[in-house]
C-alpha positions in Angstrom: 103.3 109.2 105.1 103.4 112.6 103.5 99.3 111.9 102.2 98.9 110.6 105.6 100.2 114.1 107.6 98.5 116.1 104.9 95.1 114.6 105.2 95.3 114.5 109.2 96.3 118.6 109.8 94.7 119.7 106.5 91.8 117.5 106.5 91.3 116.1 110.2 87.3 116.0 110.2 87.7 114.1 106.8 90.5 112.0 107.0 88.7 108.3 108.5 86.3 108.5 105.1 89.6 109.9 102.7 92.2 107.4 104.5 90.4 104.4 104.9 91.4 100.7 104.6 90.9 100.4 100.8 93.3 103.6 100.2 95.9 102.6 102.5 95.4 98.9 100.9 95.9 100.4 97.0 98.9 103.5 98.1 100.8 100.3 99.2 100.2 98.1 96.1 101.1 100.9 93.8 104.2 101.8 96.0 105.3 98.1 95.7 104.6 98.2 91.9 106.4 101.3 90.7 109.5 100.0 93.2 109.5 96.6 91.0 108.4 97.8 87.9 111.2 100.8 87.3 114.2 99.4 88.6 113.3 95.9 86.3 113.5 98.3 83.6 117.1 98.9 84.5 118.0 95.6 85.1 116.8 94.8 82.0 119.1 97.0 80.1 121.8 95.6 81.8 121.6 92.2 81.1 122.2 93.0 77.6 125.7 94.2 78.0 128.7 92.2 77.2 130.4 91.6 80.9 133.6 90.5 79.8 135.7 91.8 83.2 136.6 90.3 86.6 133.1 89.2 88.1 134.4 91.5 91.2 132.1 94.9 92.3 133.3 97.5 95.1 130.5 97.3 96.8 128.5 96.4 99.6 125.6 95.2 97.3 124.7 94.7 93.7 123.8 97.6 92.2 123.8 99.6 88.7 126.9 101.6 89.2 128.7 99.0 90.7 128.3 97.1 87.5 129.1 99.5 85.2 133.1 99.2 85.5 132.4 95.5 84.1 130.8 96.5 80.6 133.1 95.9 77.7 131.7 98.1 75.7 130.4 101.5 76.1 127.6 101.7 78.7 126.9 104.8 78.4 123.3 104.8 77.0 122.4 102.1 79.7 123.4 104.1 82.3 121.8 107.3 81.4 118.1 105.3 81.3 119.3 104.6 84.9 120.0 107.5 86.2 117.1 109.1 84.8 114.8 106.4 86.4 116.7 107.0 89.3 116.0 110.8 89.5 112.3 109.9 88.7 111.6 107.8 91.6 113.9 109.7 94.1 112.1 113.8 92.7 108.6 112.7 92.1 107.3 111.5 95.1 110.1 114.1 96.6 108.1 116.8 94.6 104.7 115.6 96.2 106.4 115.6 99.7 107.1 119.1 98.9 104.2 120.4 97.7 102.3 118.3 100.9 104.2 120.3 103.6 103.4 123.6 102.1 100.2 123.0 102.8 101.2 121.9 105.7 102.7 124.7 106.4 100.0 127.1 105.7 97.4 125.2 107.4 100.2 125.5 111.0 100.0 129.1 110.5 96.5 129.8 110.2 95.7 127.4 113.7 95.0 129.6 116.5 96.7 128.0 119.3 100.7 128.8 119.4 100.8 125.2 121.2 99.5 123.4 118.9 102.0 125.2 115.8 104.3 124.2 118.1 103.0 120.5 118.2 102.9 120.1 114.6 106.0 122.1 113.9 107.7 119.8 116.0 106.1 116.2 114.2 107.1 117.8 111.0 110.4 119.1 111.6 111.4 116.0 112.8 110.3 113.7 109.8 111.5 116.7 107.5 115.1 115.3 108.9 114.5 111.9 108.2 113.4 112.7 104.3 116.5 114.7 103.7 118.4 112.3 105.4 117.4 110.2 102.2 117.0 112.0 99.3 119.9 114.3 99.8 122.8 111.9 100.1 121.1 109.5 97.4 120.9 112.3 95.2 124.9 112.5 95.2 125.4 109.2 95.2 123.9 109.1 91.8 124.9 112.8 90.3 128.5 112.4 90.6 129.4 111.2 87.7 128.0 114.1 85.8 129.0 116.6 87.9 133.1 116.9 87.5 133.3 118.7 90.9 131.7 116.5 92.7 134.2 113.5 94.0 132.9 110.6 95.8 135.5 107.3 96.5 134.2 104.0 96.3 134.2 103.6 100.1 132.5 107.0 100.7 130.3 105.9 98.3 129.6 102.4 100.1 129.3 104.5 103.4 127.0 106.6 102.2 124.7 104.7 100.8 124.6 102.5 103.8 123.6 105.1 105.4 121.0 106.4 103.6 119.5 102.7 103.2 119.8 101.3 106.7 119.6 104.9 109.2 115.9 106.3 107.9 114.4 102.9 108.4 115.9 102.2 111.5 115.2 105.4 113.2 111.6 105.6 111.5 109.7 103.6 114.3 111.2 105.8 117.1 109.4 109.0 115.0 106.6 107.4 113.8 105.5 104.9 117.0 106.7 106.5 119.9 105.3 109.7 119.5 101.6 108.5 119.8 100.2 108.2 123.2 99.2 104.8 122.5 102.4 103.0 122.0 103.8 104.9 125.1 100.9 103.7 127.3 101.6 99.8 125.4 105.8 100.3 126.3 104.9 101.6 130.0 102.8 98.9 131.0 105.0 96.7 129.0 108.0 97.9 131.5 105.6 98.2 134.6 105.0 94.2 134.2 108.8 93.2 133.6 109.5 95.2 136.9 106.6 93.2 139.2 105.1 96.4 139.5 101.2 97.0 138.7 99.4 100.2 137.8 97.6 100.0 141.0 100.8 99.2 143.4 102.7 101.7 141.4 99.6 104.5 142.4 99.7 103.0 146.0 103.6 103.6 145.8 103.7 107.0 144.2 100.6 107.9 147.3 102.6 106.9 150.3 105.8 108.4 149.2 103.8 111.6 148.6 102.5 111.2 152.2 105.6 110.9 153.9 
């Protein structure tokens, strides 16, 4: 999404022939890769430790930390290769994003129109939120163990990254969708047919009421 925004305000008279079909088609595959590839890596690691402890986690899913109370023996290294995988796919693409809405940024100030800053401000702003709502509490999730002031319970832990997995992609389609004109016109006429009323009755309606 962040290639996506740059190309359309940075780029707009290029983006059909930069974001076509076949880029879309290999962004995906290598998104789906790297998210299969470097967390197999962990898992990996893993399943060479003793687990000699109750087969109980404090969690709402499986995940590395949760399984590191279970290791007999010192898990230590394991976890560091972790964490640093961790950090490199949450600050990578997070470092792209970055860099993307600084030029973002720059190309808003230079437009002419104030409505149209305003416009774009207001499409970025909002998925800005969304992307801190992500990265941010993930980012503590996984730091607090090397960070003594830091203090994070199991169940603020749980909550937390519940919230950070299940809000962004739950609120994403209400950004993302119903923003463009399209989808609202789709949605109306979608709400126009489950109340009996037409486009053309509605104009009729809308006419006589303005008569009277």
């Amino acid at each position: 999404m962040a290639l996506d925004r740059y190309l359309a305000i940075c780029f707009p008279l290029r983006y059909p022939v930069l974001m076509s079909n076949q880029t879309m088609t290999g962004l995906t595959i290598f998104c789906w890769v790297v998210a299969h590839v470097f967390p197999g890596i962990t898992t990996f690691t893993f399943t060479m430790l003793p687990f000699c402890r109750p087969n109980q986690i404090i969690h709402a899913f499986c995940d590395t930390m949760s399984l590191t109370p279970l290791v007999c023996g010192d898990a230590s290294p394991q976890f560091s290769i972790a964490y640093s995988v961790a950090m490199f796919i949450l600050y990578v693409p997070f470092t792209f994003i970055i860099l993307s809405y600084i030029c973002i940024i720059i190309s808003i100030l230079r437009m002419a129109r104030g409505q149209a800053r305003m416009k774009t401000f207001s499409t970025c702003a909002t998925q800005g939120c969304i992307i801190s709502i992500y990265y941010i509490p993930r980012f503590f999730v996984y730091s607090t163990p090397y960070f003594p002031n830091l203090i994070m319970t199991a169940d603020m832990r749980i909550a937390t990254t519940l919230f950070y997995s299940l809000f962004p992609p739950l609120i994403n389609p209400f950004i993302y969708c119903l923003r463009t004109n399209e989808i609202k016109k789709i949605i109306k006429r979608w709400v126009q047919k489950q109340a009996g009323i037409t486009p053309v009755e509605h104009g009729r309606v809308a006419a006589v009421m303005m008569s009277h």
